[in-house]
TIVOKOL-220097 format. One record per residue (C-alpha): x, y, z; residue number from 1; residue in three letters. Coordinates in Angstrom, 1 decimal, m for minus. Example, Ala and Ser with C-alpha at 12.3 -4.5 7.8 and 13.67 -1.06 7.14 Angstrom:
SITE     px     py     pz num residuo
SITE   12.3   m4.5    7.8   1     ala
SITE   13.7   m1.1    7.1   2     ser
This chain:
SITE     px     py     pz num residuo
SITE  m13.9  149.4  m63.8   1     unk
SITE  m16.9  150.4  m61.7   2     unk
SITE  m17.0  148.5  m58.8   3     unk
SITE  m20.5  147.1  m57.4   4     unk
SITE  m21.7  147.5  m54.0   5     unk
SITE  m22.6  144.3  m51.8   6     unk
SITE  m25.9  145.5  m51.8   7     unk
SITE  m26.8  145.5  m55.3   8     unk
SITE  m25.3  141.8  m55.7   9     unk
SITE  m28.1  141.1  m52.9  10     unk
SITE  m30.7  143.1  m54.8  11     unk
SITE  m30.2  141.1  m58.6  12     unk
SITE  m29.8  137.9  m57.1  13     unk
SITE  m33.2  138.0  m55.2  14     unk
SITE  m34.6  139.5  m58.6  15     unk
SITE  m33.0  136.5  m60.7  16     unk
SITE  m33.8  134.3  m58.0  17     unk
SITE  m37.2  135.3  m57.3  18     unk
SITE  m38.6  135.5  m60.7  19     unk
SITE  m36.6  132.3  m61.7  20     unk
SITE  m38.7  130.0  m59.0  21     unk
SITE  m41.9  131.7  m59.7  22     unk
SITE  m42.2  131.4  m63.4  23     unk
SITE  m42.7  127.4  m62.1  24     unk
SITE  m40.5  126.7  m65.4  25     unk
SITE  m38.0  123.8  m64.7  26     unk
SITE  m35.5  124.6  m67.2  27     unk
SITE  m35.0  128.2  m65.1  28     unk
SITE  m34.1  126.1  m62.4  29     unk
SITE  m30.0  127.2  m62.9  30     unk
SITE  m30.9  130.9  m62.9  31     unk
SITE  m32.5  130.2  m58.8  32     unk
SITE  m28.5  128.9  m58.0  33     unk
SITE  m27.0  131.8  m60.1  34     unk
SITE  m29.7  134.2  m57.8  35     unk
SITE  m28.7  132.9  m54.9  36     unk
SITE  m24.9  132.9  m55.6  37     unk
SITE  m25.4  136.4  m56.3  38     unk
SITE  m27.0  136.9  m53.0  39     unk
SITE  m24.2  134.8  m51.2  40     unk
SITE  m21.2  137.4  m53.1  41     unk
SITE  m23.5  140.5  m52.1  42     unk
SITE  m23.1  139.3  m48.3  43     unk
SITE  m19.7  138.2  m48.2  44     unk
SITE  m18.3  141.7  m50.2  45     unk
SITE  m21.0  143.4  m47.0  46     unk
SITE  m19.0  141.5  m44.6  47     unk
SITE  m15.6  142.1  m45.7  48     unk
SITE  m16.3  146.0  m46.4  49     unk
SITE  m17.6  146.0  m42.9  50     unk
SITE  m14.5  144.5  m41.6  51     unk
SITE  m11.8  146.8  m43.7  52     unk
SITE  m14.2  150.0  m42.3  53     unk
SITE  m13.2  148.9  m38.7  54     unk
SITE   m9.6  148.7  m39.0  55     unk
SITE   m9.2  152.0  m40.9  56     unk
SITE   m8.6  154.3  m38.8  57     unk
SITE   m9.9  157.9  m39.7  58     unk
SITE   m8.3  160.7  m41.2  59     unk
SITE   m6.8  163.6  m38.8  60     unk
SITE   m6.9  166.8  m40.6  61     unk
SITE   m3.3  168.4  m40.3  62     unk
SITE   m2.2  171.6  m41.2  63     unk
SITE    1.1  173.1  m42.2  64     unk
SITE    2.8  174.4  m39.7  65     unk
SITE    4.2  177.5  m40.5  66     unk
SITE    7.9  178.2  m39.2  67     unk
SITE    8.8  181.5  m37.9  68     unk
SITE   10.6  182.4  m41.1  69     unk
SITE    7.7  181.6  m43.3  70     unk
SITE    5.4  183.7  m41.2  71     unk
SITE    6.9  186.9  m42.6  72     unk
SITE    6.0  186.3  m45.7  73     unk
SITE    2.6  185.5  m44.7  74     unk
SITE    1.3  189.0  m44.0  75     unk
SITE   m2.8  188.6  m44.6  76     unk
SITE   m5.8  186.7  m43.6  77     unk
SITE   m8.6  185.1  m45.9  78     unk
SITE  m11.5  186.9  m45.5  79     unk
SITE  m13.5  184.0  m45.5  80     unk
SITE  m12.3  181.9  m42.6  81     unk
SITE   m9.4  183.7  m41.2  82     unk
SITE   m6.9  181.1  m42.6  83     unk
SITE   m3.1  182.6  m42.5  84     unk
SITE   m2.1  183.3  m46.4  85     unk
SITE    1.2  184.3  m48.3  86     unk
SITE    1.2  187.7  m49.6  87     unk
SITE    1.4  186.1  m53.4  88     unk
SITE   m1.9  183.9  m53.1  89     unk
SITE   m4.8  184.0  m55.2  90     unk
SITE   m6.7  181.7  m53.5  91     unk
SITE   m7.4  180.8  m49.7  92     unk
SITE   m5.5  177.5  m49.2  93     unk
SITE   m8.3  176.1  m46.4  94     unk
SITE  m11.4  177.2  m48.0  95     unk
SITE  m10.8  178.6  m51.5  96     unk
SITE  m12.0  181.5  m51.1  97     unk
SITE  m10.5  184.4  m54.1  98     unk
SITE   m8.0  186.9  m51.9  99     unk
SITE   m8.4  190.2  m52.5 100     unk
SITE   m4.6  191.8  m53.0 101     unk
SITE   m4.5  195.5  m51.0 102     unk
SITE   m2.9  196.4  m47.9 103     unk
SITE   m5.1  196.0  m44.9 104     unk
């Protein structure tokens, strides 16, 4: 299931809203309090997004770290962005870039 943004709640419940208690037609008068609920979900999902976004903290990028042993099988480099590879790669493990198998 998609999940809708705060902002578009806001958006649809103005439009409901809006059009609702312009078209001066009393028996519309439901669809202004379903607008303005709308409106009042949009801001409270804003407000709790904002809050969950604060107490995330962000991601550290961390790379293997590569134990003496392992480094001998690792004999090349990625041409691309100089990223340490195994002799038996096909594919740079940082960028993706297609390893060319010769002896350098």
């Amino acid at each position: 299931m998609a999940k809708i943004s705060g902002i578009s709640y806001i958006l649809i419940g103005l439009f409901v809203g809006l059009i609702s208690y312009f078209s001066n037609n009393k028996s519309l008068k439901f669809f202004i309090y379903i607008g303005f609920f709308l409106g009042l979900v949009g801001i409270i999902k804003l407000f709790i997004a904002s809050i969950s976004k604060k107490k995330e903290k962000p991601k550290e990028a961390h790379y293997h770290k590569i134990s003496h042993k392992e480094q001998s099988s690792f004999t090349k480099y990625c041409q691309r962005c100089g990223n340490l590879v195994r002799n038996f790669d096909n594919f740079c493990s940082r960028c993706g870039h297609a390893l060319m198998h010769g002896k350098r």
